[in-house]
C-alpha positions as CSV (number, residue, x, y, z in Angstrom):
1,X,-27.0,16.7,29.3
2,X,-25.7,16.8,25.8
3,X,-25.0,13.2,24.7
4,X,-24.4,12.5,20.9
5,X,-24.4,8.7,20.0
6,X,-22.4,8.0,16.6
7,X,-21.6,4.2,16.2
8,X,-20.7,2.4,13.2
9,X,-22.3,-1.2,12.4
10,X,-21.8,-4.3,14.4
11,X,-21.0,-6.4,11.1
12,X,-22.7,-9.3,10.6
13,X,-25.2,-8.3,13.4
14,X,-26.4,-4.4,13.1
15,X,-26.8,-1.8,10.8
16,X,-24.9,1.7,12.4
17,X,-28.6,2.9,12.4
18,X,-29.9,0.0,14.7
19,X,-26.7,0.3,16.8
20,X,-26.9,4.2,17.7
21,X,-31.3,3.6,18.8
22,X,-30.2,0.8,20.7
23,X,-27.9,3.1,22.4
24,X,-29.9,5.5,22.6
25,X,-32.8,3.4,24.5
26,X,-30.5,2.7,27.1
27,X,-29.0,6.2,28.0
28,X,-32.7,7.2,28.4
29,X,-32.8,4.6,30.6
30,X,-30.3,5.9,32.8
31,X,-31.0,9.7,32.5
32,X,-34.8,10.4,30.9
33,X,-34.1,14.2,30.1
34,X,-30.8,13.6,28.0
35,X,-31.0,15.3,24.9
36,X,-30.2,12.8,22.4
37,X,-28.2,13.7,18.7
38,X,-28.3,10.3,16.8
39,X,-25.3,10.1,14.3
40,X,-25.3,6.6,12.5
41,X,-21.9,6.6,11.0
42,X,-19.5,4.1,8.3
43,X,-16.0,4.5,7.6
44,X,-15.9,3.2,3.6
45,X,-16.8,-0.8,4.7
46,X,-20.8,-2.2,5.1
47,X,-23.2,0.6,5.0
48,X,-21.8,3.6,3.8
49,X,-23.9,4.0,1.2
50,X,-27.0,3.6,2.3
51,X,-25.5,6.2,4.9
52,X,-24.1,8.7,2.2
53,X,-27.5,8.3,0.5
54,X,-29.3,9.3,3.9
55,X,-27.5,12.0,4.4
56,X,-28.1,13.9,0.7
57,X,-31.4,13.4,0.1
58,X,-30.0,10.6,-2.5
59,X,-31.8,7.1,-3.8
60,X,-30.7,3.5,-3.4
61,X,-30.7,1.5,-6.5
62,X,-30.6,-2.1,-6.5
63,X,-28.3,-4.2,-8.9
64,X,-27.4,-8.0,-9.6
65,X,-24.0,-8.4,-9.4
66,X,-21.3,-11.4,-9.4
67,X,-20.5,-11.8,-5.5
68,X,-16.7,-12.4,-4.8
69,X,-17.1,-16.8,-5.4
70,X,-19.2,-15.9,-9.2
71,X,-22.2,-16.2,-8.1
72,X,-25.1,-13.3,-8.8
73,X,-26.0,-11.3,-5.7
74,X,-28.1,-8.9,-5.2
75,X,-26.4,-5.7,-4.7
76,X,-27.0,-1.8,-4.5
77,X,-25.5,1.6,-5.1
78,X,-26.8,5.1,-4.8
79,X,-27.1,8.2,-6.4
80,X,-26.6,10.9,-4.3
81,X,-28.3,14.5,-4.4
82,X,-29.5,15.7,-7.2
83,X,-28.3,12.5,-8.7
84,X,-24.6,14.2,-10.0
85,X,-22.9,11.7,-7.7
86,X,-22.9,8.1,-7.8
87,X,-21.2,5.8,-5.0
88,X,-20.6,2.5,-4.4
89,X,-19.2,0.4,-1.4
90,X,-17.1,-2.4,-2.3
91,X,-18.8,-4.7,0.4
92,X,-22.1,-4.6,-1.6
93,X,-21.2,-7.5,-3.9
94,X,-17.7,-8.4,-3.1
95,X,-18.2,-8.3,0.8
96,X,-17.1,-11.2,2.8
97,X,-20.2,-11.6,4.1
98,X,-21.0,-12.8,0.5
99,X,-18.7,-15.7,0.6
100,X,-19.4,-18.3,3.7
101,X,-16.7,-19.2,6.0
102,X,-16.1,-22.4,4.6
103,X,-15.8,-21.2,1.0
104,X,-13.5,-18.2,2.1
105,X,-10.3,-18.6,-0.3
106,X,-8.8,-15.1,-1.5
107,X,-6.7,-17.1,-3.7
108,X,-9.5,-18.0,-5.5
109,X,-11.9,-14.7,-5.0
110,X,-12.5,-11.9,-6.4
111,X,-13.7,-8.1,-7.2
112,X,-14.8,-8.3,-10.4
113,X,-18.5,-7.9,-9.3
114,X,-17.7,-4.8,-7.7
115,X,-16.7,-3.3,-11.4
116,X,-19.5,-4.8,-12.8
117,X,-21.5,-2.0,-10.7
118,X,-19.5,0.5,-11.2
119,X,-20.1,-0.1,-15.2
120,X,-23.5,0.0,-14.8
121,X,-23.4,3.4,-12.7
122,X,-21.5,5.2,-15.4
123,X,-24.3,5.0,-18.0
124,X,-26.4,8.1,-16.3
125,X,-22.8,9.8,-16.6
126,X,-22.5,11.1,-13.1
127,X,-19.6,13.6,-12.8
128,X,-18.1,12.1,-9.9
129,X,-17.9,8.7,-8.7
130,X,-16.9,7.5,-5.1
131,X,-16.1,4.2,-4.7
132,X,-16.2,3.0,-0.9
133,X,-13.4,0.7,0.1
134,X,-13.8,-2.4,2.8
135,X,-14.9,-5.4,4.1
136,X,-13.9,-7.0,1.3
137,X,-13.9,-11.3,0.7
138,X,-10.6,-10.6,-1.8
139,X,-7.1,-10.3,-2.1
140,X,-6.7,-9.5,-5.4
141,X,-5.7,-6.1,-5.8
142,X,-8.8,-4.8,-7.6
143,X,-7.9,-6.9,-10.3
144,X,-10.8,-8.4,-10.8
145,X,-12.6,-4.7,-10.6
146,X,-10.3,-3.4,-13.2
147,X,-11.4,-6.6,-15.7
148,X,-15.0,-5.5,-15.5
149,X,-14.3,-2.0,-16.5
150,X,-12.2,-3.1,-19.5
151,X,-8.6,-3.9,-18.5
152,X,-6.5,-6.8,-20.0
153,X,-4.0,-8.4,-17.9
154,X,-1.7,-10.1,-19.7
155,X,0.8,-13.0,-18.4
156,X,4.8,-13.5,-18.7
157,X,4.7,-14.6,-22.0
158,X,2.1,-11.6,-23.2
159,X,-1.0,-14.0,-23.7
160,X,-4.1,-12.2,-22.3
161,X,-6.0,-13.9,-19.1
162,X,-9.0,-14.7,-20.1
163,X,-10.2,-15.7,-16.8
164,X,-11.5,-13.5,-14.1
165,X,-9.1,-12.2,-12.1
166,X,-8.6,-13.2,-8.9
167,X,-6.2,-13.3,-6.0
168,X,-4.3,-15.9,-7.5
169,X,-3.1,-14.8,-10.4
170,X,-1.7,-11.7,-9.4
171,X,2.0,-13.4,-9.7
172,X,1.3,-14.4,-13.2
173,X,0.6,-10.7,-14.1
174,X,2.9,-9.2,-16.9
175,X,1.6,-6.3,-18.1
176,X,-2.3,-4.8,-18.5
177,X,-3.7,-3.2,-21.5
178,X,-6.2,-0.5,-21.2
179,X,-7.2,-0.1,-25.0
180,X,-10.8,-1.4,-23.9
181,X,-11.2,0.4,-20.5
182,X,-14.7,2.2,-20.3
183,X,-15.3,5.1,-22.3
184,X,-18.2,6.3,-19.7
185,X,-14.8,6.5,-17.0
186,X,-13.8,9.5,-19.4
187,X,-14.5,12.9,-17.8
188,X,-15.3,11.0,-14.2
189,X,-13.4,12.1,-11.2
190,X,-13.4,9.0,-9.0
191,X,-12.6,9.1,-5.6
192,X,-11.7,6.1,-3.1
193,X,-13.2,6.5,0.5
194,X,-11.4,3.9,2.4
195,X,-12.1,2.0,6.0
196,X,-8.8,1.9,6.3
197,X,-5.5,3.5,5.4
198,X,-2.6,0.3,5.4
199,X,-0.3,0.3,2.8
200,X,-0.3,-3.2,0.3
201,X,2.7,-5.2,1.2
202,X,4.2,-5.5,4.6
203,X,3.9,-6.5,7.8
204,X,1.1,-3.8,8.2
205,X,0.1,-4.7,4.6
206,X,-3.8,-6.1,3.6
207,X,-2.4,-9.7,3.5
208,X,-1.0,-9.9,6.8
209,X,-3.0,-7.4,8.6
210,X,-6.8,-8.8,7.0
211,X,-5.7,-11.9,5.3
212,X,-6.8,-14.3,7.7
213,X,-10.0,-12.9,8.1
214,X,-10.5,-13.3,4.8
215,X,-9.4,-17.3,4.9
216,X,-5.6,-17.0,4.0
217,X,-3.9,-19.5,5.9
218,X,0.1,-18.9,6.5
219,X,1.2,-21.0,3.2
220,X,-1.7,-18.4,1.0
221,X,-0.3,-15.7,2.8
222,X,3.1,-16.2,1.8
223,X,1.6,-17.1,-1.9
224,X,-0.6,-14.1,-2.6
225,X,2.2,-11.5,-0.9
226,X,4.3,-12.2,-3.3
227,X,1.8,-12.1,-6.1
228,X,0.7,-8.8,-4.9
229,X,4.2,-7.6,-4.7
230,X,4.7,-8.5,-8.4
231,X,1.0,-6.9,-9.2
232,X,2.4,-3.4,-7.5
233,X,5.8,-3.6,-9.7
234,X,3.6,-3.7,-13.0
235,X,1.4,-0.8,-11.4
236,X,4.4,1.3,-10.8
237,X,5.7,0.4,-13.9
238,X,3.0,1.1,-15.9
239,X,1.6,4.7,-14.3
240,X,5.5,6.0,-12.7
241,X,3.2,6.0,-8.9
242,X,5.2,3.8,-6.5
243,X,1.9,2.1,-4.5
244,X,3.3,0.3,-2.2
245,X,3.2,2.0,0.4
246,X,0.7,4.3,-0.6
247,X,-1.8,4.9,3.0
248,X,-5.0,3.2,2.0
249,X,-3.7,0.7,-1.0
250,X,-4.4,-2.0,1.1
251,X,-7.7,-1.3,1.9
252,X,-10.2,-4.2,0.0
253,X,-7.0,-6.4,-0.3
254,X,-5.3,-4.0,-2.5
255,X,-8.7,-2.6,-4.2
256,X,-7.1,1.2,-3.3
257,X,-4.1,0.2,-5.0
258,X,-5.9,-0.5,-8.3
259,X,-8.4,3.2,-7.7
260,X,-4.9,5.2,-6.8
261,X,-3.3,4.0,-10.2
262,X,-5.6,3.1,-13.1
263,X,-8.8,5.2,-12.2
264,X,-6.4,8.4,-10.6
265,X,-8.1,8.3,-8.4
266,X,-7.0,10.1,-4.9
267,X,-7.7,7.9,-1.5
268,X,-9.6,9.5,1.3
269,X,-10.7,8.7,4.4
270,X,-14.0,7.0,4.9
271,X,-14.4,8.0,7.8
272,X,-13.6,11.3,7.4
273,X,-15.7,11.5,4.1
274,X,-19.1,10.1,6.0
275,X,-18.7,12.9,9.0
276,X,-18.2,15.4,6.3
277,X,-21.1,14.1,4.8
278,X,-22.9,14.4,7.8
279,X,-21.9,17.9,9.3
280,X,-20.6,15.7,12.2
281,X,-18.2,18.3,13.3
282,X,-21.3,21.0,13.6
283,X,-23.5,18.5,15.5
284,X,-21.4,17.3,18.0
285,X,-20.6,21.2,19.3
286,X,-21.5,21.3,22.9
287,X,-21.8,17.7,23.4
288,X,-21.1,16.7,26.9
289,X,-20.2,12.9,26.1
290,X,-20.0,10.7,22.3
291,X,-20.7,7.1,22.7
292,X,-19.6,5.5,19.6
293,X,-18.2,1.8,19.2
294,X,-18.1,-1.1,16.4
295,X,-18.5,-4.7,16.6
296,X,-15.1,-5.2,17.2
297,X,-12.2,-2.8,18.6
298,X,-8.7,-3.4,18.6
299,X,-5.4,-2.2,17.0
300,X,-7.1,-1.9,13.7
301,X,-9.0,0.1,15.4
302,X,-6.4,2.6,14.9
303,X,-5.8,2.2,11.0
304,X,-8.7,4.4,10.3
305,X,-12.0,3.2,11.7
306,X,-14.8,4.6,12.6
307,X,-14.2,4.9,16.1
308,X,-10.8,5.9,15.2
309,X,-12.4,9.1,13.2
310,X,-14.8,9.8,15.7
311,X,-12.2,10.3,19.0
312,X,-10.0,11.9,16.4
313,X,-13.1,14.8,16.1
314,X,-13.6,14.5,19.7
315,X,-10.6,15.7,20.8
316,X,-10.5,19.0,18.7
317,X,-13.6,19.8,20.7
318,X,-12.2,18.4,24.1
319,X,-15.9,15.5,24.1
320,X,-14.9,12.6,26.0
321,X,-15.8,9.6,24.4
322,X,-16.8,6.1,25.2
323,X,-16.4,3.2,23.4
324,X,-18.5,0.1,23.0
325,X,-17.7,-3.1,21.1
326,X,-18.8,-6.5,20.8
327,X,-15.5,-7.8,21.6
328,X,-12.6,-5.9,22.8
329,X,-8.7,-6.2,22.5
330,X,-5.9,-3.8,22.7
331,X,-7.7,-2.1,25.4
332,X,-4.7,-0.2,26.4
333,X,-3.8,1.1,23.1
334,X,-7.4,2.2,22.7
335,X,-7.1,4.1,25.4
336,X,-3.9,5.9,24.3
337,X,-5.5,6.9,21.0
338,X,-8.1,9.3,23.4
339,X,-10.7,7.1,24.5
340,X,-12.4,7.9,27.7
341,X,-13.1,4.1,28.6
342,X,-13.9,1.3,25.9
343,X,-16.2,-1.8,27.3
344,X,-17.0,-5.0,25.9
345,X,-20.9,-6.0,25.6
346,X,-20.4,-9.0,28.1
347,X,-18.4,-8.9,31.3
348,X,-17.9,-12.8,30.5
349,X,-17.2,-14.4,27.1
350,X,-20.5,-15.8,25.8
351,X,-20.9,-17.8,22.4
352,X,-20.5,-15.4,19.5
353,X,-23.6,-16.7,18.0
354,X,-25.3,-15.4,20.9
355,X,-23.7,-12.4,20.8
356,X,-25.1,-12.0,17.2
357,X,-28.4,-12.9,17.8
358,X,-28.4,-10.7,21.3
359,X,-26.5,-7.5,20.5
360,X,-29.4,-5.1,20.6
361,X,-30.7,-6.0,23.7
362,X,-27.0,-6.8,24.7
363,X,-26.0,-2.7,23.7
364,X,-28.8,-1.3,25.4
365,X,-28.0,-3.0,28.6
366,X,-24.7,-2.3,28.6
367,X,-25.4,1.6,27.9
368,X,-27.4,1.7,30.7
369,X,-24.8,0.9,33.0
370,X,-21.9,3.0,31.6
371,X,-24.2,5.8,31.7
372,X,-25.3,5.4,35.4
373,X,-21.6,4.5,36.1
374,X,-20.8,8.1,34.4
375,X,-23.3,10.0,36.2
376,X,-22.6,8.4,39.7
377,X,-18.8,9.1,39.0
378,X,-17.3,5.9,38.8
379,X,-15.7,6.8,35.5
């Protein structure tokens, strides 16, 4: 028995790697011969880097960085092969596991550490760039990205905003100047790999999808959608690309917005990118089962996840697969996207804290029994 084990991270508790031999411990468990294909996978948020890097014989490089409150963090990004690449994921130094849940206000952060990076990567001149989009702590529409690498925003009345950009002053944007963007961005294809592919305004938007996530209560909500809205009319105005609904400009509170227009840069699946990356659709071939899963599944789930991608690749090769999340919600509308079955860790609702500290132990038992509940036919 074939079974190939391709999980994302549980955020804030395990790496994709940690995940996917945690899984693996407890099919053996439950059937000692399985042959076992470990596929540790990201979808553009926490980890795809260090996955990317992994996967081409690539190097991590560490970096200090301003985190999305101002503060240095230490941060990374990678060059990949023979070094001709460089890539960077947005979560690195502007994730929201940077910013604390008390201090989470994406009026008030920002992305600007995240362009801070990417300025330092373009000194070895790599040819192509990919910038990994998610799990973001801002809202403010790459604005604060942009300002590292150069751009002036400038308010109603045309003075220039001297201030880093954040999530709040996306309403007082009047026009950008890009007379001091980085010279080292000339000749660079970028390319956006995003976690997700919502547009930037809307109901399905980054504010209102991942907004409160991010510490948005329903008066912020209403403030920065209406900034962002004005932030997307000076885009369009500027470049002639209408971005607002553009699939994947929402991604990093509107960070795909700012790759799609300034940097030209065409928005791909994450996803997508990492199993390409990883010859995923080679490996799995034969496979008799995929257990794959992230900390938490539910209808953005379906907005381009990992799990999403991975039933996606499934189902061109008729693999059942099984899900496996920390928590689980939307279970029916998981199953209509092509899941076999999706389980929680815990058949009762135990302190999240516990579930954080617990999860490997928690995955491994939980494997076990799906797997003996497979083999015995009761799924």
């Amino acid at each position: 028995m074939k079974i190939v084990i391709a999980p994302g991270a549980f955020k804030e508790s395990l790496a994709a790697g940690d995940v996917a031999r945690a899984m693996a411990e407890g099919v053996l468990a439950a059937v000692p011969g399985a042959v076992i294909e470990l596929i540790p996978l990201a979808d553009g948020g926490s980890g795809t880097v260090r996955i990317l890097a992994e996967s081409s014989g690539g190097r991590m490089i560490s970096v200090r960085a301003s985190g999305p409150l101002g503060k240095k963090v230490d941060a990374h990004y990678a060059l990949l092969g023979d070094g001709s690449i460089g890539a960077v994921e947005t979560a690195s130094a502007s994730g929201l596991d940077r910013a604390p849940i008390p201090h989470r206000n994406p009026l008030r952060t920002t992305s600007y550490g995240t362009g801070e990076i990417i300025s330092r990567m373009l000194k070895p001149n790599p040819g192509h760039l990919i910038v990994c989009v998610g799990d973001t702590a801002t809202n403010d529409g790459g604005t604060g990205l942009l300002q590292a690498l150069g751009v002036r925003f400038f308010d109603q009345s045309g003075h220039e905003i001297r201030e880093r950009m954040c999530g709040g002053r996306l309403g007082d944007i009047g026009s950008l100047g890009l007379d001091r963007l980085h010279p080292g961005l000339a000749g660079v294809r970028v390319t956006g790999a995003v976690d997700v592919l919502n547009p930037l305004l809307g109901e399905t938007g980054c504010l209102r999808v991942y907004g409160a996530q991010k510490g948005a209560t329903s008066e912020m909500q209403d403030l920065l959608e209406s900034g962002m809205r004005n932030f997307a009319e000076v885009l369009s105005g500027a470049f002639g690309k209408p971005v607002s609904e553009l699939p994947g400009a929402g991604a990093g509170g509107g960070i795909g917005a700012a790759l799609a227009t300034v940097l030209n840069a065409p928005l791909t699946s994450g996803i997508d990118l990492v199993m390409e990356w990883r010859a995923f659709h080679r490996r799995i071939a034969g496979a008799d089962l995929i257990l794959t899963g992230e900390g938490f599944m539910d209808r953005q789930t379906l907005s381009g996840k990992t799990v999403h991608g991975v039933t996606v690749a499934a189902r061109k090769q008729d693999i059942p697969v099984i899900g496996i999340a920390g928590r689980v919600s939307d279970k029916a509308m998981l199953l209509e996207m092509g899941l076999k079955a999706v389980y929680g860790l815990a058949d009762e609702p135990i302190p999240l804290e516990r579930m954080l500290a617990d999860a490997s132990h928690l995955i491994r038992s939980k494997t076990e029994q799906i797997v003996r509940k497979l083999m015995s036919g009761q799924i």
